[in-house]
C-alpha positions as CSV (number, residue, x, y, z in Angstrom):
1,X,-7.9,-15.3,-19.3
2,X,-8.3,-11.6,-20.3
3,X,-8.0,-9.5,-17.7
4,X,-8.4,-5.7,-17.1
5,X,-7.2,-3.7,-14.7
6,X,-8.4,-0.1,-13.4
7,X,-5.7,1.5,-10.7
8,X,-5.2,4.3,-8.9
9,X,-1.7,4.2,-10.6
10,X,1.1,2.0,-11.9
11,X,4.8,1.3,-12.0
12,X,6.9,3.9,-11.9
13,X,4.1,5.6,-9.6
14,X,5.6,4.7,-6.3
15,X,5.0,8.0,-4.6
16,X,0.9,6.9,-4.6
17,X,1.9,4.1,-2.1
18,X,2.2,0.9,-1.4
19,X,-0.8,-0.1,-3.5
20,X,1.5,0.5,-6.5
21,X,4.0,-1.7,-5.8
22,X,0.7,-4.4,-4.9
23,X,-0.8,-4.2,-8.5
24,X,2.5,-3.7,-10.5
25,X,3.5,-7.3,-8.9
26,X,-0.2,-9.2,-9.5
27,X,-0.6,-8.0,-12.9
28,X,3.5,-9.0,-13.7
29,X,2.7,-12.6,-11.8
30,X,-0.8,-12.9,-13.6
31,X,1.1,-12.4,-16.8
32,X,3.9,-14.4,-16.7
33,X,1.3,-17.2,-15.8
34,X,0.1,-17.0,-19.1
35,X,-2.6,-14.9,-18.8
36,X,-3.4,-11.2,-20.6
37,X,-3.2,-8.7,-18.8
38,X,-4.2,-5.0,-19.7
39,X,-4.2,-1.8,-17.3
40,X,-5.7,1.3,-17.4
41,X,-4.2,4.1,-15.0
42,X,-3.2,7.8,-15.8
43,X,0.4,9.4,-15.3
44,X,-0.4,10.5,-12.0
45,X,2.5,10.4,-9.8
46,X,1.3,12.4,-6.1
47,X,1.9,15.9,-7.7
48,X,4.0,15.0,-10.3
49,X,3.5,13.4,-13.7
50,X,5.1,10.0,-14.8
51,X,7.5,10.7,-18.0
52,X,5.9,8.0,-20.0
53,X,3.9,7.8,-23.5
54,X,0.3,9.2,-22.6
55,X,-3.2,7.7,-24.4
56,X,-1.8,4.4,-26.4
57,X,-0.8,1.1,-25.2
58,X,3.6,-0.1,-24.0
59,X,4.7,-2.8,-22.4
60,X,6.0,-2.8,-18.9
61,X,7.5,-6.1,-18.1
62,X,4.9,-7.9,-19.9
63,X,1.8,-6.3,-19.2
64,X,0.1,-3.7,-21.4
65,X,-0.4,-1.0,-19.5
66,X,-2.5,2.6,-21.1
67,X,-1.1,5.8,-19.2
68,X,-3.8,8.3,-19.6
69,X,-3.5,12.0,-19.2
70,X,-5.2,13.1,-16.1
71,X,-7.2,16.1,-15.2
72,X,-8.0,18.4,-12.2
73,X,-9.5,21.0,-13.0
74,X,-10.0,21.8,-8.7
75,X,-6.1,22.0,-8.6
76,X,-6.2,24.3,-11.3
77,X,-9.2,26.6,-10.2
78,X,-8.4,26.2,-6.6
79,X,-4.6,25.9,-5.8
80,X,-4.8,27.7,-2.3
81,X,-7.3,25.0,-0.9
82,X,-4.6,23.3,1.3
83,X,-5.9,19.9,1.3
84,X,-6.2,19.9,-2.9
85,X,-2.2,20.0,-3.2
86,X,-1.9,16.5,-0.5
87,X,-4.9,14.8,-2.7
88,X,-4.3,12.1,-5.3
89,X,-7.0,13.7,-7.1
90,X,-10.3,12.0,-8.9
91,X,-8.1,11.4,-11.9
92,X,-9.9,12.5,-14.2
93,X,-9.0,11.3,-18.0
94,X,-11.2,12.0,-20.4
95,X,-9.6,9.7,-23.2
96,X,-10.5,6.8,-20.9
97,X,-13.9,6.3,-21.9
98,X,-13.2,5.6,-25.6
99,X,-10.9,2.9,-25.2
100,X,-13.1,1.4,-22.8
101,X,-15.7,0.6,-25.2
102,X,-13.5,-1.1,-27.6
103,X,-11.7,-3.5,-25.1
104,X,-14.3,-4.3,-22.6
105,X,-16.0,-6.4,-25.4
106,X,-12.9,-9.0,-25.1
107,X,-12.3,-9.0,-21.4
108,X,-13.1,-12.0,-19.2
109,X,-13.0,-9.8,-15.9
110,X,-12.5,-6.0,-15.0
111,X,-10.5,-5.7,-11.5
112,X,-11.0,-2.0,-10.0
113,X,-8.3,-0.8,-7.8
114,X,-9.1,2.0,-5.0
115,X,-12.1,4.2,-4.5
116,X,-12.9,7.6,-5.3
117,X,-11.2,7.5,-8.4
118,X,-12.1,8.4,-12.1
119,X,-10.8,5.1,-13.3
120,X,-12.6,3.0,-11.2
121,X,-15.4,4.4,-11.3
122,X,-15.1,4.5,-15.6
123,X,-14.3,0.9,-15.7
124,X,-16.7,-0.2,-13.2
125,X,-19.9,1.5,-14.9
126,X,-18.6,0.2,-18.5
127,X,-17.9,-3.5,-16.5
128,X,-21.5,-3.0,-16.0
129,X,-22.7,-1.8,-18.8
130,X,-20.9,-5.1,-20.8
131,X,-22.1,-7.4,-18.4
132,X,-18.9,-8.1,-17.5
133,X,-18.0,-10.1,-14.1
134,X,-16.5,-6.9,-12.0
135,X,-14.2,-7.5,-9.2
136,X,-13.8,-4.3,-7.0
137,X,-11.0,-3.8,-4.4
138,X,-10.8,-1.1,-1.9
139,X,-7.1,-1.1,-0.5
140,X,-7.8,-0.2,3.0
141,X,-9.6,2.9,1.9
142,X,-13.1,2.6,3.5
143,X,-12.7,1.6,7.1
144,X,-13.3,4.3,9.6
145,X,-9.9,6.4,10.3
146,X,-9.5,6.7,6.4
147,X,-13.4,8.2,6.4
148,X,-12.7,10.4,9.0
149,X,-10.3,12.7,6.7
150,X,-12.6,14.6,4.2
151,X,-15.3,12.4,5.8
152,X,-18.5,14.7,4.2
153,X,-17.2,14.4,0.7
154,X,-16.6,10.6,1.2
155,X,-19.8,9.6,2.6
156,X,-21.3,11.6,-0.3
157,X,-19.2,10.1,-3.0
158,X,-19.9,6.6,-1.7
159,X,-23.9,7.0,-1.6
160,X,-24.0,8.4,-5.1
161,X,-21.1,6.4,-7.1
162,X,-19.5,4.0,-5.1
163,X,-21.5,1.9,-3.1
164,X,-23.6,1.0,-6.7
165,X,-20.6,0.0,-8.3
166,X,-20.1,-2.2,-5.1
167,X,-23.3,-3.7,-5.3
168,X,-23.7,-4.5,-8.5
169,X,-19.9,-6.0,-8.5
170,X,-19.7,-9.6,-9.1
171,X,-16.6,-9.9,-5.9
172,X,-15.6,-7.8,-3.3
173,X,-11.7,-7.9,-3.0
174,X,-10.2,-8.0,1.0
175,X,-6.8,-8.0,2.1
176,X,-8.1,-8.9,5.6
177,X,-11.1,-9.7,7.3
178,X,-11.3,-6.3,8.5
179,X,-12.0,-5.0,5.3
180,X,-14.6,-7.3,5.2
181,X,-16.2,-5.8,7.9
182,X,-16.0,-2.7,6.0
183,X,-17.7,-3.3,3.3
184,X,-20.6,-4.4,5.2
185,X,-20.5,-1.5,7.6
186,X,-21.7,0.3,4.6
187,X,-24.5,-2.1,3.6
188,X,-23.0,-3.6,1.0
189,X,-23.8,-7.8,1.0
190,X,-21.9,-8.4,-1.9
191,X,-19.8,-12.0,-2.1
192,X,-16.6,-11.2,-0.8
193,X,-12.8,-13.0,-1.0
194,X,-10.3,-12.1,1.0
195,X,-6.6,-12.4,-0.9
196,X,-3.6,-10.2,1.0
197,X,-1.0,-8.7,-0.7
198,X,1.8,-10.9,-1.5
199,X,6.2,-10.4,-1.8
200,X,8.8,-11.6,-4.1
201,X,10.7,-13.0,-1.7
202,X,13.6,-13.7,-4.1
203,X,14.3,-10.0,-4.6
204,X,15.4,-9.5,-0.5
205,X,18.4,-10.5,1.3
206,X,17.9,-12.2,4.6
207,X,21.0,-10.0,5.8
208,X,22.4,-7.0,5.0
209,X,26.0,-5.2,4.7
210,X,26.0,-3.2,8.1
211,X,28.3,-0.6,6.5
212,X,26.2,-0.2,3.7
213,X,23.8,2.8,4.6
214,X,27.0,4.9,5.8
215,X,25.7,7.7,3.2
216,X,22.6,8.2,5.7
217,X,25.0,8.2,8.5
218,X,24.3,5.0,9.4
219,X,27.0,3.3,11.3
220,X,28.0,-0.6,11.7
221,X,27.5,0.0,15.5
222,X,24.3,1.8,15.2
223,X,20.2,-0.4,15.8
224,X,18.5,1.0,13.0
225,X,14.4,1.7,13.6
226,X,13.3,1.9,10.6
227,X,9.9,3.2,9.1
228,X,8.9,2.9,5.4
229,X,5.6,4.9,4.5
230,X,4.4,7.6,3.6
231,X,4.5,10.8,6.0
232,X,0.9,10.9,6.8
233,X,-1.5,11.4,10.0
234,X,-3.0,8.3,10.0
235,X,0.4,6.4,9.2
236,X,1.6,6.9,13.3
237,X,4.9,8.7,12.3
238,X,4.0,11.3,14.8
239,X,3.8,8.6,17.5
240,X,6.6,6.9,16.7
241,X,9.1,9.8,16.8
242,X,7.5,10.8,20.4
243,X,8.4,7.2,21.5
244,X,11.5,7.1,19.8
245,X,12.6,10.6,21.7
246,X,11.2,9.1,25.4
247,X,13.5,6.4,25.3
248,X,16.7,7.4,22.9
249,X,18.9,8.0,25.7
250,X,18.6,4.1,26.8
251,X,19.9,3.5,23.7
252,X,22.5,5.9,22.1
253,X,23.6,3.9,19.4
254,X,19.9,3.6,17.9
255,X,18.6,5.4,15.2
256,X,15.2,5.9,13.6
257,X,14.9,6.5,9.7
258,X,11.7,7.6,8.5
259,X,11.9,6.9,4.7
260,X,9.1,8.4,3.3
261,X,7.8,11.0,1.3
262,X,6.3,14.3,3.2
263,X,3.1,15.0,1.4
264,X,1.5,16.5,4.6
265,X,5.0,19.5,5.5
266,X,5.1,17.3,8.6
267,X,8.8,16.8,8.8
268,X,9.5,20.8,9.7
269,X,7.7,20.2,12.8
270,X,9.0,16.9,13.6
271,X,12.4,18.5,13.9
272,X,11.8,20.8,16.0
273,X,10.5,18.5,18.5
274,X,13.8,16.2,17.7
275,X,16.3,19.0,17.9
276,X,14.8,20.3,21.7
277,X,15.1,16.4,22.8
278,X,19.0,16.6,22.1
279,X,18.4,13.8,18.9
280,X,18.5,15.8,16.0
281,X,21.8,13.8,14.3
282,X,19.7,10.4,15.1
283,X,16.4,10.4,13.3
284,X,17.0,10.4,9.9
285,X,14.6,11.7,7.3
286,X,15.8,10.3,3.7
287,X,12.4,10.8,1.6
288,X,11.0,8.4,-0.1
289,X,13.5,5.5,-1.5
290,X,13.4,2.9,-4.0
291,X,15.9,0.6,-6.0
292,X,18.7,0.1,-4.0
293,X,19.0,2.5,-1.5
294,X,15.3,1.1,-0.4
295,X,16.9,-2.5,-0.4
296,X,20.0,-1.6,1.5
297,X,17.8,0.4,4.3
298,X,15.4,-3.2,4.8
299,X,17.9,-4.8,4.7
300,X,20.0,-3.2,7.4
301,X,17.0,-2.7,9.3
302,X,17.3,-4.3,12.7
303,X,13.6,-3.1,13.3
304,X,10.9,-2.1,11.0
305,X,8.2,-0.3,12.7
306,X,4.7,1.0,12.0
307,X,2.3,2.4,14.0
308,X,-0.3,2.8,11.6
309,X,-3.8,3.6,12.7
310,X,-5.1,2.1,9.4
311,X,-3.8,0.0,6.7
312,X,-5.3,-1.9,4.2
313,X,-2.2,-4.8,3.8
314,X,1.0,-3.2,4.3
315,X,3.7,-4.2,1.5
316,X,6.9,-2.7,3.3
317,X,5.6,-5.0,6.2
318,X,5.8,-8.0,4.2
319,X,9.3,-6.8,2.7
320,X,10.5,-6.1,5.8
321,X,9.4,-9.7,7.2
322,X,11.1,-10.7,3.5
323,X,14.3,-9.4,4.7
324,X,14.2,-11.9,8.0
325,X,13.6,-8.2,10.1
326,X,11.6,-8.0,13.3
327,X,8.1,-6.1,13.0
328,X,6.9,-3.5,15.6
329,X,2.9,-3.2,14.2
330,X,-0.4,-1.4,15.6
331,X,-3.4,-3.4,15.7
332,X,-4.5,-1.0,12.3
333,X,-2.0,-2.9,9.9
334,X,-4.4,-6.1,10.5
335,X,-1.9,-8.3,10.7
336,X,-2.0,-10.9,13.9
337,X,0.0,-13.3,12.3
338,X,3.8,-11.6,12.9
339,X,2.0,-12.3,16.7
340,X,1.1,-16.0,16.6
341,X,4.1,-16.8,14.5
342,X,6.6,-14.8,16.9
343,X,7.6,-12.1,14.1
344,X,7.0,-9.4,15.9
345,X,4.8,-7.5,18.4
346,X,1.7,-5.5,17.9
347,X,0.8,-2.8,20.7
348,X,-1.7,0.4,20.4
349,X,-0.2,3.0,18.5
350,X,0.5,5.3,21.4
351,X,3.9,6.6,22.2
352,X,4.2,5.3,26.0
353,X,3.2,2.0,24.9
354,X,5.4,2.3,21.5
355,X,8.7,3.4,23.5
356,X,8.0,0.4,26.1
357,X,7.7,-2.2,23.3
358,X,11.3,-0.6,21.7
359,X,12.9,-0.8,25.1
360,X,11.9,-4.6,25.2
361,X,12.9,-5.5,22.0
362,X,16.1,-3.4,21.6
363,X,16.6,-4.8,24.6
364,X,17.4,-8.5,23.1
365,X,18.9,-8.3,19.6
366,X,19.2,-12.0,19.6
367,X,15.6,-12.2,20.1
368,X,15.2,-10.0,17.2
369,X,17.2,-11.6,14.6
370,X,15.2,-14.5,15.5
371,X,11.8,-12.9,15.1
372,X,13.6,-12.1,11.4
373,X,14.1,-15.9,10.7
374,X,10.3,-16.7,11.8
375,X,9.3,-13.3,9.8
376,X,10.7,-14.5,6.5
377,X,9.4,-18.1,6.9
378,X,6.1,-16.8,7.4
379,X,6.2,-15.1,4.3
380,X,7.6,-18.1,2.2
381,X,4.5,-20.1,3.3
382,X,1.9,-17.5,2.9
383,X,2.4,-14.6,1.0
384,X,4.8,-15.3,-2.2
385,X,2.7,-13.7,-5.3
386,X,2.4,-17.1,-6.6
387,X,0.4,-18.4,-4.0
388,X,-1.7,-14.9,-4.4
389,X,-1.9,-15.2,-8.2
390,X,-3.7,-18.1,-8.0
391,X,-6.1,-17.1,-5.4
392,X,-6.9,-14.3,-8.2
393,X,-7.1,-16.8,-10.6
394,X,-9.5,-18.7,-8.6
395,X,-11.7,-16.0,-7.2
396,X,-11.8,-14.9,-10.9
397,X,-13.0,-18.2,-12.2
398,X,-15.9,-18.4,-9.5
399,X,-16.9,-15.0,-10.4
400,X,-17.0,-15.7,-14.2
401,X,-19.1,-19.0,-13.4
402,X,-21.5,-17.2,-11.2
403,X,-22.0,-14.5,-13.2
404,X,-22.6,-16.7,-16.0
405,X,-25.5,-19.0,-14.0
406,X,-27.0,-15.0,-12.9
407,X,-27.3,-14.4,-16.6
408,X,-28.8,-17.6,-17.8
């Protein structure tokens, strides 16, 4: 099968999110399936640009991926509106469109990942235009926290360009059945599929070296809280360091590292309000982190929590479950199963309630390694990216058939 892919960003991209590290892994385990895989993206990196060849095909481990120079001409014409500088941007790339045109005639299926979003909505409208079966995947982006930021310019965008490219898709992608819910809270009756995110579970360690964060000033001694996500207002870091500050003292040998990149200037204020609670050598700000250092900080992990108000499908959830390490969730990462299969707790994203469900678990760490050993067998049976490649594959196939019989 020939398959195209339109994202908001690929491999090395990793500041844009989790969603990155989601389609990097697909399209690899697509690939190494046997199928062909293309990409189309830009060298957008979250106010930064990717040092990679711009506007012609390479291969990154397997699939052919096209970087294409972006665009904003907003940025450029209007750097002191604040919230321009936090944005991913619309992405524009004007040397999209050509290559469009010449590979859409041999694709079996275009795949667009995230809304609002130059190549989306250029590989959509040429899916379209080709007849092509179009599968479109919104990544958490359209339930009703994430349109309450910008929510005007949103609304408007999805009446006028996304909502038709969502209607005349051939599938709706979900990673849960909560953003099934959104896509018809917006009128859109389209078939739907819901296919999570999945792991490589073969890449984590089920236990880590407890000296091996020392350069963060992590002790052996020390219960590490950690949270992996972005720095963002509707992520719950805010909530999570007030929690982590009301109970602290019950615990002085636990820290809380918040790995994550600060696109929003939050972490100024944060430690304010850490140094005036007497905690300011014990919540750890490190950035974002990848390779190793993001390995070693999972793994050593004797918590992972996030308090997110909305998620699509978090994948540092899933990596942390990987790495046999408890999960402290809100009900917006839309995942009831670390619940029913004793991996975790999930409580309302609201300090008092946060710092009460970190007493209880700190509390027990015996409990907690075994909430780690249900975690990573939960994963193993559900959410290895072979078992989600071949959900692709066969929401593809339906899509192909059905948009064969619609055609005659």
């Amino acid at each position: 099968m020939k398959i195209l892919i339109a994202s908001v960003g690929y491999k090395p991209a990793y500041r844009l999110g989790g969603p990155i590290h989601a389609v990097s892994a697909a399209a690899e385990r697509l690939a190494r399936n046997g199928h062909e895989v293309t990409v189309f993206t830009t060298n957008s990196n979250l106010g930064e640009d990717l040092d990679v060849p711009i506007n012609q095909a390479i291969n990154v481990d397997g699939v052919q991926v096209w970087y294409f120079k972006h665009e904003e001409p907003l940025k450029k014409w209007l750097p002191f509106v604040p919230y321009l500088s936090k944005s991913v941007g619309f992405l524009y790339a004007p040397a999209m469109r050509a290559q469009l045109e010449r590979i859409l005639p041999s694709v079996d299926v275009v795949h667009t990942q995230m809304p609002f979003i130059y190549p989306t909505y250029a590989a959509g409208r040429a899916a379209i235009r080709h007849k092509k079966p179009l599968f479109y995947q919104q990544h958490g982006v359209l339930g009703p926290e994430h349109l309450k930021f910008r929510g005007a310019k949103k609304r408007l965008y999805i009446n006028i360009i996304e909502r038709p490219l969502m209607k005349s898709a051939t599938t709706l992608i979900a990673l849960t059945e909560t953003e099934v819910g959104n896509y018809r809270a917006l009128g859109v009756k389209t078939p739907c599929r819901v296919i999570p995110n999945g792991v490589d579970i073969a890449g984590f360690r089920p236990s880590g070296d407890r000296s091996s964060c020392s350069v963060y000033g992590i002790l052996p001694e020390d219960l590490v809280i950690l949270y992996m996500a972005r720095l963002h207002p509707t992520k719950g870091a805010d909530s999570l360091i007030s929690a982590f500050l009301t109970m602290q003292k019950k615990f002085p040998k636990a820290k809380l590292v918040m790995a994550g990149p600060d696109e929003w200037g939050m972490v100024q204020k944060f430690r304010k309000e850490i140094v005036k609670a007497g905690a300011g050598d014990r919540v750890l700000f490190p950035g974002m982190v990848s390779g190793k250092a993001k390995l070693d900080l999972l793994a050593r992990a004797d918590l992972f929590c996030l308090p997110s108000g909305a998620e699509g499908f978090s994948v540092a959830v899933l990596e942390a479950l990987a790495n046999s390490t408890a999960v402290l969730l809100s009900p917006g990462c839309n995942f009831p199963e670390v619940e029913a299969a004793a991996a975790g707790l999930v409580v309302r994203p609201e300090p008092g309630i946060i710092a009460k469900a970190l007493i209880k678990l700190l509390t027990n760490p015996e409990k907690l390694k075994e909430m780690g050993r249900r975690g990573r067998d939960l994963v193993l049976r559900n959410y290895s990216w072979d078992t989600i490649a071949d959900q692709l594959i066969e929401a593809y196939a339906e899509g192909i058939e059905r948009n064969n019989t619609a055609r005659g």
